[in-house]
ZADRENMAR-913182 format. One record per residue (C-alpha): x, y, z. Coordinates in steps of 0.2 Angstrom, whole numbers, always signed. Layout:
// ZADRENMAR-913182
[[X Y Z]];
...
//
This chain:
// ZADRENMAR-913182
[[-10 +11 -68]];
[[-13 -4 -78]];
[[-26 -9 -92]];
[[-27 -23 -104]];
[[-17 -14 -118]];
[[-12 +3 -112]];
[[-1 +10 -99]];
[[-7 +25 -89]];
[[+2 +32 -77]];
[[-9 +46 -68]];
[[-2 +63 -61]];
[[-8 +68 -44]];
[[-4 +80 -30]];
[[+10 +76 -18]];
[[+15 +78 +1]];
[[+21 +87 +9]];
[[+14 +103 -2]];
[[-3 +91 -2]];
[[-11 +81 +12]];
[[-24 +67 +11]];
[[-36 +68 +4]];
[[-27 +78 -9]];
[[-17 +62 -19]];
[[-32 +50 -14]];
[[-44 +62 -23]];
[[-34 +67 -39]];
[[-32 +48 -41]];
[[-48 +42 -39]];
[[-56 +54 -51]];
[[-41 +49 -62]];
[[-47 +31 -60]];
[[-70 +34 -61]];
[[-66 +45 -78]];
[[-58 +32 -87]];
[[-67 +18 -81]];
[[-83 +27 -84]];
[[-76 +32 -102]];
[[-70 +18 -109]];
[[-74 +19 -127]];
[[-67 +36 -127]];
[[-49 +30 -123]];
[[-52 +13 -134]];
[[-50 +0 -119]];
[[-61 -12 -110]];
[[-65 -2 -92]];
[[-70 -21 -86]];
[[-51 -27 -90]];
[[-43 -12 -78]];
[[-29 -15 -66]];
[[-22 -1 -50]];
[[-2 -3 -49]];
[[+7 +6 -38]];
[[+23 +3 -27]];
[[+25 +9 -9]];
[[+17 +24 -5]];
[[+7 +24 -21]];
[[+2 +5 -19]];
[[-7 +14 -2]];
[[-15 +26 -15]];
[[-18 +11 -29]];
[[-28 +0 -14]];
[[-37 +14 -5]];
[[-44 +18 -24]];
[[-49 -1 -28]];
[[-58 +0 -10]];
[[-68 +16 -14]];
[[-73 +12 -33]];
[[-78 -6 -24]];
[[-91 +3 -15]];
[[-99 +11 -32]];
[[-114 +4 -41]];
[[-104 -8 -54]];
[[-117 -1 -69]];
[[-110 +15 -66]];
[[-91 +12 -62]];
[[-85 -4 -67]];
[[-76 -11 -53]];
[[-56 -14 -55]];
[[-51 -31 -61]];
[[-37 -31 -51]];
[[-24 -23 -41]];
[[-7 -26 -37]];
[[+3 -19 -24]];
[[+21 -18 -23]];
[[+29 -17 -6]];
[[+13 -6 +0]];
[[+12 +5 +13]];
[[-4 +2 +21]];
[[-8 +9 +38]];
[[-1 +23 +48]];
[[-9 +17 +67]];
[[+7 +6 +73]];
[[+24 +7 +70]];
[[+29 -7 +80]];
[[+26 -22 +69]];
[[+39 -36 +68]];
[[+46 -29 +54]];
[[+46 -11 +61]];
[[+56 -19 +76]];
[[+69 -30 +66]];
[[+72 -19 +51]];
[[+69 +0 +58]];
[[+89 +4 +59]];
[[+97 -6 +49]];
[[+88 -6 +32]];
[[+83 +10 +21]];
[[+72 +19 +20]];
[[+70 +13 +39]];
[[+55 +20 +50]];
[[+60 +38 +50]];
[[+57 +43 +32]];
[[+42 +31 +34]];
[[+36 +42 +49]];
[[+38 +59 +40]];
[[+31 +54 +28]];
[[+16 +49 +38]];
[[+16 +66 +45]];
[[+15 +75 +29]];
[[+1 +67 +21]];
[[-7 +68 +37]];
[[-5 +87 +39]];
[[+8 +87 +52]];
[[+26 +94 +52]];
[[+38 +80 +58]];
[[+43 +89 +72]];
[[+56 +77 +81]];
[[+42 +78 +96]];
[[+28 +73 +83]];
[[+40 +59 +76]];
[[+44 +51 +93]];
[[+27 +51 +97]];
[[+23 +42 +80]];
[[+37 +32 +83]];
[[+29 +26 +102]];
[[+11 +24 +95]];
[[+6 +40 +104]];
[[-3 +48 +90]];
[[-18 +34 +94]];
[[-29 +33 +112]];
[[-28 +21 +123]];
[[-45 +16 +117]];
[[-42 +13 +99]];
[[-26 +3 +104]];
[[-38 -11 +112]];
[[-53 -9 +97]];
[[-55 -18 +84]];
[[-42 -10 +72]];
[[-29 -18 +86]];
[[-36 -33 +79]];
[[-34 -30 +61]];
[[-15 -29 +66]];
[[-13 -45 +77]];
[[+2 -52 +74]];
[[-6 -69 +75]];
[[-12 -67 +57]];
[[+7 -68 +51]];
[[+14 -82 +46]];
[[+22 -92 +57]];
[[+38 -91 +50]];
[[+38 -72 +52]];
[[+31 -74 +71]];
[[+46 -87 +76]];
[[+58 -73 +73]];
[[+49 -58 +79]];
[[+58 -50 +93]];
[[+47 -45 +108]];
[[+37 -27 +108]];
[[+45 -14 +121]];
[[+29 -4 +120]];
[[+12 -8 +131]];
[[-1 -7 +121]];
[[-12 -5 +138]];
[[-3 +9 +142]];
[[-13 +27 +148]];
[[+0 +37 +139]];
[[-2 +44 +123]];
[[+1 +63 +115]];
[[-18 +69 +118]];
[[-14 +85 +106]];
[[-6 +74 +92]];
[[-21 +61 +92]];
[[-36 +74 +92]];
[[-26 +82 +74]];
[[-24 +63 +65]];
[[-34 +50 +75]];
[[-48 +51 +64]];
[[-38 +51 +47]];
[[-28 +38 +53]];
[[-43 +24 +56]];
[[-49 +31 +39]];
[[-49 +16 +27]];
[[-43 +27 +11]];
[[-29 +32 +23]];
[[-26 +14 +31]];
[[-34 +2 +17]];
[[-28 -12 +29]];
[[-39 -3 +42]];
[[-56 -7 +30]];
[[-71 -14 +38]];
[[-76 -24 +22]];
[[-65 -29 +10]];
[[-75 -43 +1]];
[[-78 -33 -11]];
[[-62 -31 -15]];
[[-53 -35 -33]];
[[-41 -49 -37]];
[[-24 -44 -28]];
[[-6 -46 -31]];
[[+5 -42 -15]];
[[+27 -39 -17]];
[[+34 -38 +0]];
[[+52 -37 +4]];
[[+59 -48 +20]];
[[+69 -34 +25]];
[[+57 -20 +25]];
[[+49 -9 +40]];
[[+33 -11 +31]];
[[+35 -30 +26]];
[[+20 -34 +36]];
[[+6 -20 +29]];
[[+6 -32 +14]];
[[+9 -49 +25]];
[[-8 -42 +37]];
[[-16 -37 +21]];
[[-16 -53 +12]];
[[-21 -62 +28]];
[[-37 -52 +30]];
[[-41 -51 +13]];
[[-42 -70 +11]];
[[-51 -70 +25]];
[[-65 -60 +16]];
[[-62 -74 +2]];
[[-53 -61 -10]];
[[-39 -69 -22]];
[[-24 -66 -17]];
[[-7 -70 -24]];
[[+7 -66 -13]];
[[+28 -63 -17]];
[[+39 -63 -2]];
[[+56 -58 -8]];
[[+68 -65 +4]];
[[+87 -55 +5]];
[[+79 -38 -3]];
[[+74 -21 +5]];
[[+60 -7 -1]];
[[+69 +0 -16]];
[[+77 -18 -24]];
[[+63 -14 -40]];
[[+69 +2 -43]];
[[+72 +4 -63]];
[[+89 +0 -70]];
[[+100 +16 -70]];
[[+114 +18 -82]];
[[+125 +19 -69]];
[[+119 +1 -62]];
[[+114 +11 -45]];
[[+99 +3 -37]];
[[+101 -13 -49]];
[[+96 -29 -42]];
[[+96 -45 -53]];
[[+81 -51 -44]];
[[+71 -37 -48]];
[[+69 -42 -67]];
[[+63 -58 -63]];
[[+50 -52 -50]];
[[+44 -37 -65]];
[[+42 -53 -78]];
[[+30 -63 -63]];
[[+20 -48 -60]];
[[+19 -46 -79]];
[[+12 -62 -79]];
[[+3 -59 -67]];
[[-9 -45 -75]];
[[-8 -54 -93]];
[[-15 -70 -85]];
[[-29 -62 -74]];
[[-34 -46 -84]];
//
């Protein structure tokens, strides 16, 4: 967590001992009581930025979506957020880049999918996971609403869609796990669970998006920055080509998880938050 001159990094309650809305609501107070007490902490609460990478970018933009909904005399809104290879939806796992990269990359899909199913109170049972991994956990119904929308593949760039291998799955299908969707359906169409799900988003902050090409979850930061300029929100978008989810990890001393790209993206994103905060 970002602000003008001051790093804070904010403690919260973790899956799998915590489900949502554990995490989301440790953050979010995190977030109202220093923008609400600015001069108590010495920094400008108008001139705050949300970090966070992967699951804790989804934390970072389902926060800056809820504090947009507050009265700005109250809470001041977030200045910006920047989301680093964000995981940002849990209703399909069959996006292009859950089809190209699910085996052959790490973390692949199945860490993503436990990981699904602990924050959203399930035990990744391997029936739970297949069903997850099929796109059971959703009705026929929500398959074909507007949320199917909000994941068209047509708001990718074309680039991405040229090389998209076909879906096996139909998404008209009857079939789903009835049991599975009545326990997560609901939290799953949540926005503060799946930001990329939001209704509104205009009154979103300034955004910074890092995806990875060869990444399951390339495409929840490609989808969100297509609808958020589409609700005329600033966006700047990174798309790292030849690097997977974890090439920003920190430099170790024993140079494991050390890419040379990674300290040129950390100095743009740097720039980033100096030149719009």
């Amino acid at each position: 967590w970002f602000t003008y001159n001051s790093l804070l990094l904010s403690r919260y309650r973790q899956s799998p001992e915590f489900s949502f809305p554990v995490p989301f609501d440790d953050c979010l107070r995190v977030t109202q009581h220093i923008l609400q007490n600015g001069l108590k902490y010495k920094i400008d609460s108008h001139r705050v930025a949300l970090l966070g990478d992967s699951t804790g970018a989804n934390l970072a933009a389902a926060v800056a979506l809820r504090i947009s909904e507050e009265d700005p005399g109250f809470t001041p809104h977030v200045r910006l957020q920047v989301l680093l290879q964000p995981v940002l939806q849990a209703f399909t796992f069959d996006t292009p880049s859950y089809r190209l990269y699910s085996d052959n990359t790490f973390p692949g899909r199945s860490p993503i999918l436990k990981f699904w199913c602990y924050y959203l109170g399930i035990q990744p049972t391997q029936d739970v996971v297949s069903s997850f991994q099929k796109n059971d956990h959703v009705s026929p119904s929500l398959r074909t609403s507007i949320y199917s929308h909000y994941l068209s593949e047509s708001q990718l760039p074309e680039s991405v869609r040229e090389k998209s291998p076909a879906s096996s799955l139909d998404r008209y299908s009857n079939q789903y796990d009835q049991n599975l969707a009545l326990k997560v359906e609901s939290k799953v169409i949540d926005p503060f669970v799946s930001p990329l799900l939001a209704d509104v988003l205009n009154a979103s902050p300034p955004t910074y998006i890092l995806v990875a090409e060869a990444d399951v979850v390339r495409d929840d930061g490609l989808l969100y920055a297509s609808r958020l300029r589409a609700a005329n929100v600033s966006v700047e978008l990174k798309h790292v080509h030849n690097q997977s989810h974890f090439f920003l990890a920190p430099k170790l001393p024993s140079g494991v998880l050390t890419f040379t790209s990674a300290d040129e993206t950390w100095r743009e994103i740097y720039q980033f938050i100096s030149k719009n905060l």
